[in-house]
N, C-alpha and C positions, 0 to 999 in steps of 0.2 A: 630361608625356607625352614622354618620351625616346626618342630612336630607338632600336629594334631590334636587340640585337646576337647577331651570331653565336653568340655562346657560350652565349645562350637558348635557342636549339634545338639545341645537344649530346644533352642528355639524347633528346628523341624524335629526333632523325638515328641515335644510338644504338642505338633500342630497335626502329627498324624496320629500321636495316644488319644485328640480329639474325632478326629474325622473315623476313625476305624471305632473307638468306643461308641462313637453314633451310630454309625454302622449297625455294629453291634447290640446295641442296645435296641436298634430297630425289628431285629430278629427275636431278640430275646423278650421283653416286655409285657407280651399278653399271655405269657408262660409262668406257672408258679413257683415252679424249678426249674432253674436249668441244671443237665448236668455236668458237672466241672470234667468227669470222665467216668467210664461205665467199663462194667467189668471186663466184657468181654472185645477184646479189640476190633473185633469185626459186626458190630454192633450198628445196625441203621437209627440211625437219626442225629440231629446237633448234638454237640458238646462243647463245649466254652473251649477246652485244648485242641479240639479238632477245627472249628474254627478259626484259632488262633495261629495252628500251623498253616494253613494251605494263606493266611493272612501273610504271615513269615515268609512265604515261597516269594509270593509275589513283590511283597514290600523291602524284599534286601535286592530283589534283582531289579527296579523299577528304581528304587534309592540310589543304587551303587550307578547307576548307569546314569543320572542325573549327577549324581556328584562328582562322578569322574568329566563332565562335561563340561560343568559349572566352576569346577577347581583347575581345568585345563586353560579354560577362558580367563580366568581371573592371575593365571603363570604367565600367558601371554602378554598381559600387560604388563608386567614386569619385568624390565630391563635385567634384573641380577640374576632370574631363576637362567636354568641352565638348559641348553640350547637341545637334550634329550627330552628333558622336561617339559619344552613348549612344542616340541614338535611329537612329540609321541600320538599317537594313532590308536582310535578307539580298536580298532580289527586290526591285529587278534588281541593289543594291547588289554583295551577297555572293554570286553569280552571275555576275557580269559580273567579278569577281576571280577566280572560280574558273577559268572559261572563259578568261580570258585568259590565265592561271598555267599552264593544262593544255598551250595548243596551244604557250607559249613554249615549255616546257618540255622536252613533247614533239619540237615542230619541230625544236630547237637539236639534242637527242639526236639522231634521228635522222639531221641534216646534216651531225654528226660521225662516225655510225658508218658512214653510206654512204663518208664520205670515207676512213676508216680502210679498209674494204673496198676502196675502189677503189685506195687504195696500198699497203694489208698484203696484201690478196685472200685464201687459206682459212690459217688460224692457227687451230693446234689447242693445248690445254692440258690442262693436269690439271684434272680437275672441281673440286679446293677452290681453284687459281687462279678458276677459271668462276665457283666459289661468293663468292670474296671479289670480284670484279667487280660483279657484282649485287649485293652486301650495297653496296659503296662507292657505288654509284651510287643506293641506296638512301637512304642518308646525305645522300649530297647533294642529291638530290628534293625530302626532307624537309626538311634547312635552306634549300635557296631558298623551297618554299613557304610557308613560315612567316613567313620574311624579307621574302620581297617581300607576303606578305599582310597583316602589320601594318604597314608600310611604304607602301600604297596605301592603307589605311583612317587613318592616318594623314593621310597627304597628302589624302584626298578630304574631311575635318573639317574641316584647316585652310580648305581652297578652299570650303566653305560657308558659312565664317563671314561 
C-alpha cells in the first residue's frame, strides 16, 4: 500500500480542469470582462474566484466521496491490503473524509481569494483568462481530494491495526 502520488490523479485533475473550464467558459463568453474579483465582498454578480469557489465546495466533496469508493474497491481486491483497510465503512469513515476535505478546501480558497480581493480589489479579465482560472482551480480541487483522500484512509488502516 504505497503512498499516493500526484501524478495519479493527473488524469481526473485533467478531465474536470475540462468540464468545469466548459462550464465555465459557458457563463463567461458573451462577456467582455469578466471580473476575476471586485472590491467589495458583498458585491452581486459573477466573478471568476466566486465561481471557482462554490465550484471547490462541490468538487472536493463529490471527488473525495468517489475516490474514497473507488480506492476502497480497488483494496478489496487485494489480498495484502489489510483487513481495516477493506472493511472500513463509508459512515462515519468516508464522511468524516469528505467533510473534512470540503471545509479545508473550501476554507483555504476562500482565505486566499478574500485576501487577493483585499490587495488586488476589482480586476477584470478576459473571459478565457476567467475560463482557465476556474478550470486550474479545478485541477487542483481534484488532485488535493483525491490525495489527501487516499492518504487519510491510508493513515486511519495503519492506526487500527
Amino acid at each position: 500500500m504505497a503512498p499516493p502520488r500526484l501524478a495519479d490523479s493527473s488524469i481526473g485533475a485533467a478531465i474536470n480542469a475540462l468540464i468545469n473550464g466548459a462550464i465555465a467558459w459557458f457563463g463567461f463568453k458573451d462577456s467582455a470582462a469578466v471580473p476575476l474579483s471586485v472590491d467589495s465582498i458583498g458585491s452581486p454578480g459573477v466573478t471568476a474566484l466566486g465561481n471557482a469557489a462554490s465550484m471547490t465546495f462541490a468538487l472536493v466533496l463529490i471527488k473525495t466521496c468517489i475516490t474514497f469508493f473507488v480506492f476502497r474497491s480497488g483494496v478489496r481486491k487485494s489480498a495484502d491490503a489489510p483487513v481495516a483497510l477493506r472493511e472500513m465503512q463509508f459512515l462515519p469513515t468516508g464522511l468524516r473524509i469528505a467533510v473534512a476535505n470540503t471545509l479545508l478546501a473550501f476554507g483555504a480558497f476562500v482565505t486566499l481569494a478574500v485576501i487577493w480581493q483585499r490587495v488586488m480589489g476589482t480586476v477584470e479579465v478576459a473571459p478565457l483568462v476567467a475560463t482557465v482560472v476556474v478550470a486550474l482551480v479545478a485541477a487542483l480541487a481534484t488532485a488535493f481530494a483525491e490525495l489527501r483522500t487516499k492518504t487519510e484512509v491510508l493513515v486511519l488502516a495503519r492506526a487500527s491495526r
